[in-house]
C-alpha positions as MATLAB code, in Angstrom:
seq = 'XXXXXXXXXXXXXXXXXXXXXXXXXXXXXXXXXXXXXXXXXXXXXXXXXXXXXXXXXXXXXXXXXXXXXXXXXXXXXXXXXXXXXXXXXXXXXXXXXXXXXXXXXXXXXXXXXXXXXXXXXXXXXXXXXXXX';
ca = [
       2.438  -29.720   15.537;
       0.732  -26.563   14.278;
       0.901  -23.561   16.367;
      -1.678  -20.621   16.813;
      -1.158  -17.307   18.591;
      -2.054  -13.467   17.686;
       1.195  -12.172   18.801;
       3.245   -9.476   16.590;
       6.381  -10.896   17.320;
       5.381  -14.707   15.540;
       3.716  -12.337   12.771;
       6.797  -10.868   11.982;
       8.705  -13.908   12.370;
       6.906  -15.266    9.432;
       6.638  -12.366    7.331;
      10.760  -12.627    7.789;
      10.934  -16.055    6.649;
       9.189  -15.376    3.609;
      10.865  -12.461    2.740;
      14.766  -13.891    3.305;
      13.494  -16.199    0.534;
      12.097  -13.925   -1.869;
      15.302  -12.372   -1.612;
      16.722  -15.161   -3.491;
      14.245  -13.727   -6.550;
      13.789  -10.193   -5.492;
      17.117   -8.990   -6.274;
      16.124   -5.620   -6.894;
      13.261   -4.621   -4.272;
      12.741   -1.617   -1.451;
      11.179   -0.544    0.923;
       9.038    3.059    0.815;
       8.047    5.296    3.286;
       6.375    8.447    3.003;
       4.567   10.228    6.117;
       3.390   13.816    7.275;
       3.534   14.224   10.819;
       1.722   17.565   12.817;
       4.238   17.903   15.536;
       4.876   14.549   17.319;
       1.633   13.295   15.926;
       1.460   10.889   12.541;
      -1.359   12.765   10.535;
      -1.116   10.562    7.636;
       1.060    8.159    6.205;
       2.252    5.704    3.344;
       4.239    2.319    3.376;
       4.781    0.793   -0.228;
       7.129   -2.154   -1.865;
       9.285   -1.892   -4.747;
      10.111   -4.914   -6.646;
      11.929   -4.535  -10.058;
       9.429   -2.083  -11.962;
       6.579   -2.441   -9.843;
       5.811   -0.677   -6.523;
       2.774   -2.451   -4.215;
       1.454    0.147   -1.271;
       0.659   -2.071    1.382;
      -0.901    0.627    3.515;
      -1.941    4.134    3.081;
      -3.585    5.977    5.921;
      -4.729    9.477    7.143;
      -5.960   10.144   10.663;
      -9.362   10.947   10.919;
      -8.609   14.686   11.997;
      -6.816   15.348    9.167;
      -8.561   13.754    6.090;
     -10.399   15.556    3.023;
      -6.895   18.184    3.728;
      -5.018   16.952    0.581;
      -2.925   14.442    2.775;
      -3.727   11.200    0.764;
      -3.370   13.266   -2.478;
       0.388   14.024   -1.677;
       1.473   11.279   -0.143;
       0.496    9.421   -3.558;
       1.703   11.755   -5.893;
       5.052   11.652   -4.194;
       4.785    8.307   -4.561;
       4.453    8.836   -8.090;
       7.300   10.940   -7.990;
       9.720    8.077   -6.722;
       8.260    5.913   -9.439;
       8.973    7.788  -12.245;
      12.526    8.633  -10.407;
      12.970    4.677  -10.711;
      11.178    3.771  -13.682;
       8.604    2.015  -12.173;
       6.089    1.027  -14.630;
       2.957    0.819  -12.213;
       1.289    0.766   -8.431;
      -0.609   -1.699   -7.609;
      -2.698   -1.855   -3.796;
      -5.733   -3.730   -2.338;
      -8.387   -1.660   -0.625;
     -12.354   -2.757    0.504;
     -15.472   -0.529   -0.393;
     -14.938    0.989    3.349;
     -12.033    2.382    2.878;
     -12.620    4.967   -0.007;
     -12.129    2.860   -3.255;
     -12.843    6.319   -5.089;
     -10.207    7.898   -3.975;
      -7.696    5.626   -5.707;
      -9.841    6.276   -8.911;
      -9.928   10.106   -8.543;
      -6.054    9.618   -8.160;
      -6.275    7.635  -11.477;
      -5.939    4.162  -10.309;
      -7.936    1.655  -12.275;
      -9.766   -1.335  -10.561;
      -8.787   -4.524  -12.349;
     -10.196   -6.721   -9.748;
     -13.133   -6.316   -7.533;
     -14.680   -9.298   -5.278;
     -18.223   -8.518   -4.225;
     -18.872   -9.395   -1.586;
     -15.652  -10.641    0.024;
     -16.680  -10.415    3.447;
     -19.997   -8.791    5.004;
     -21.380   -6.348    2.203;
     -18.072   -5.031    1.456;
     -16.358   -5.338   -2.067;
     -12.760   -5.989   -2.274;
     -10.836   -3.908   -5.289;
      -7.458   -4.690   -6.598;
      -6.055   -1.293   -8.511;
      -3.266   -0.863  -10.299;
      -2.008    2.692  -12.350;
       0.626    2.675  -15.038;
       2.987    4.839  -14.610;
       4.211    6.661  -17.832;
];
């Protein structure tokens, strides 16, 4: 019988069965996680993958308050900084046209896929930046 729910908790429960089997394959694979905080508050922050010589950001984000204040820019290029540290050979992320696609190209990210439309009138872009 096939269950249905929004709940976190069966979320994660899946998200942990996949990844206790890609463990099996990802033998060499972490975890990233780069934030800037204003006090207490979380002003902008950065969650990425590594697997082997490849790291995936699975979500970048800067509070409203605080954006177009370099935030983004850092949090990337430290990024950039860990990859190099590791020999990572590129990042890769998905973003949609609402969510400031040019920013990843002013950063130097290259858009090797884009899906237009993919839902609504937004695009969908898959970039990806070698890292030298």
């Amino acid at each position: 019988m096939i269950l249905q729910d929004d709940r976190e908790e069966s979320a994660e429960r899946i998200r942990n069965t996949l990844r206790k089997y890609n463990r099996e394959f990802f033998t060499d694979s972490e975890t990233i996680n780069l934030y800037e905080e204003d006090g207490d508050k979380l002003i902008g922050g950065l969650t990425a993958t590594r697997d082997f010589d490849s790291i995936y950001i699975d979500y970048l984000v800067v509070d409203q308050d605080f954006r177009k204040k370099g935030i983004g820019r850092r949090l990337i290029l430290q990024l950039e900084n860990i990859a190099r540290e590791k020999k990572v050979k590129r990042i890769m992320l998905n973003t949609y046209s609402f969510q400031s696609p040019g920013f990843y190209e002013r950063m130097g990210f290259k858009a090797n896929l884009i899906i237009d439309p993919v839902f609504s009138n937004y695009k969908h872009y898959h970039f990806i930046k070698e890292i030298l």
